[in-house]
Each structure stands twice: as C-alpha cells, then as structure tokens.
C-alpha positions, 0 to 999 in steps of 0.5 A: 534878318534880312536876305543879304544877312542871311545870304553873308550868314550861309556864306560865313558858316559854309567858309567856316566848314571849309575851314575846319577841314582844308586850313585858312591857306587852302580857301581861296575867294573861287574855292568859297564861291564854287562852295556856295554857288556864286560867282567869283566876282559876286563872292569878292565884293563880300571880302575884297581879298583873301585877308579880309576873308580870313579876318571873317571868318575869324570873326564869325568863329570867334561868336559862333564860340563865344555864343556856343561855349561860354553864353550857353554855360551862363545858365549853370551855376557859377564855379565848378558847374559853369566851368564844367559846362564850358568844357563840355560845349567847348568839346562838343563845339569841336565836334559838331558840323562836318567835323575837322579841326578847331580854326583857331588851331588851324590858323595858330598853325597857318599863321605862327610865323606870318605877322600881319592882320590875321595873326593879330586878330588871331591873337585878340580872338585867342587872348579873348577866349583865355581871359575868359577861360581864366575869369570862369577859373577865378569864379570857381575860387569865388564860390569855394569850390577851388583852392583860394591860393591856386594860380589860375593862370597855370590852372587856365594853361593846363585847361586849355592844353587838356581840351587842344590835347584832346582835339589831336588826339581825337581829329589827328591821331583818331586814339578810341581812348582819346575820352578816356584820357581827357576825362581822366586828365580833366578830372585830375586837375578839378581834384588837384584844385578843388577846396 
C-alpha cells in the first residue's frame, strides 16, 4: 500500500470512529481534519463535500464489515457453525474501536427521512449485508441443520432484530443483562429452527 492509501485508509478509520460516536450529521470536513491533523483544505480535496464524505465512509464500513463479519465466518463450517460465527463477529464488530454505535443504525437514524445518495447507498449497503444474512440462513437448511420449510426471511427478520436488539440494549440502554437476554433470544430462535 502506497502512502496516499494509507494516508485515505488512517483518514477513513478515523471518520468512522467519529461516526460511531457523533452520528454522520455531527461530522463535518473541519471536524475530520482537526481529527487527523490536516488542513480543512487538504481534507476537502479527499471528499469535495460533506455527501461524498458520508458515501465513504459508508463504503469503508460496509468492507470493514463485510471483511470482519461474514469473510472471517468463511473458515467455519457451512450452516449452523457459520452462522453462529457471523453472529459472533457481528457482536464483537459493534464492540471493538472506541465503542459507539453501529453506523449503519446511525445514518438508518440520520437518513430515514432524507431521500438523496447517502440513504440509497444506505440501503444497498443494508439490502447487502440482509441478503447475505438470508444465504447463510439458507445454507443452514442446506446442511440439515434447520427445518427445510422455515422462511428465512422471517428467520433473517428475527436475527437482525436480536443483534440491533442487542446494540441498544447495550450502547443506549448500558442493561448488565443485555448478553444475557441476546444469548437466550439467540439461542431460542436457533431451537425454534432447527431440524
């Protein structure tokens, strides 16, 4: 990796952290450059606007995720161990770094009600990472180790509810028992599926 890609790389993971704990709507171009000690200018020939630096740093969120979460599952077996795994990345993706909240809840928050490019690539991003939510649920039937008839979307709906679930109740709400209840919630619906 050259030096201007590491230099874009430290700047994307920096605007990410940011992210994570102001929201999108809190980060401006100035905020960032003071952030990684460069000139507003300097920083502004890196995005050219605030929503091409939104788009970024969805983008960069969006690989950082799909690298930590589903490529690191890829070394489990398919079905039940896989998905068990995803899980289990996606939790400790949410907790690693200096903490805050997930950015894509973030800019679901920020961006429900504001059409434009960041909520559609919002929504790519979030379509994304369902789908393949949805194919890891699909494998499980594959290998046996779910009910062949289950509907994996409502399956997937459920998943994805229990992990967003499980960030509130531990970044928002801060419930000691929040483990607790997303282990037993998690563990409920692997039984209610399973072969």
């Amino acid at each position: 990796m050259n030096v201007a890609a590491e230099r874009k790389l430290t700047i994307l993971n920096t605007a990410l952290n940011l992210v994570r704990n102001m929201g999108f709507e809190s980060l401006s171009i100035a905020s960032l450059a003071k952030e990684v000690g460069m000139s507003k200018s300097g920083l502004f020939a890196h995005f050219n606007s605030k929503e091409k630096m939104h788009l970024m740093i969805l983008d960069h969120a969006a690989y950082t995720f799909g690298n930590d979460v589903f490529k690191k599952s890829l070394k489990s077996k398919r079905g039940l161990p896989r998905l068990k795994l995803i899980v289990h990345n996606w939790v400790r993706w949410y907790k690693t770094g200096e903490g805050g909240t997930c950015p894509f809840l973030a800019a679901a928050v920020e961006y429900d009600a504001k059409p434009g490019p960041v909520k559609d690539r919002l929504q790519l991003h979030t379509n994304t990472l369902i789908a393949t939510l949805n194919k890891s649920i699909e494998l499980c039937i594959e290998q046996g180790h779910f009910k062949p008839k289950i509907d994996t979307k409502k399956v997937t709906f459920e998943l994805y509810s229990i992990i967003i679930g499980h960030l509130v109740y531990i970044r928002t709400m801060e419930l000691k028992s929040a483990n607790k209840i997303f282990q037993a919630s998690l563990d409920d619906l692997i039984k209610r599926n399973s072969a």
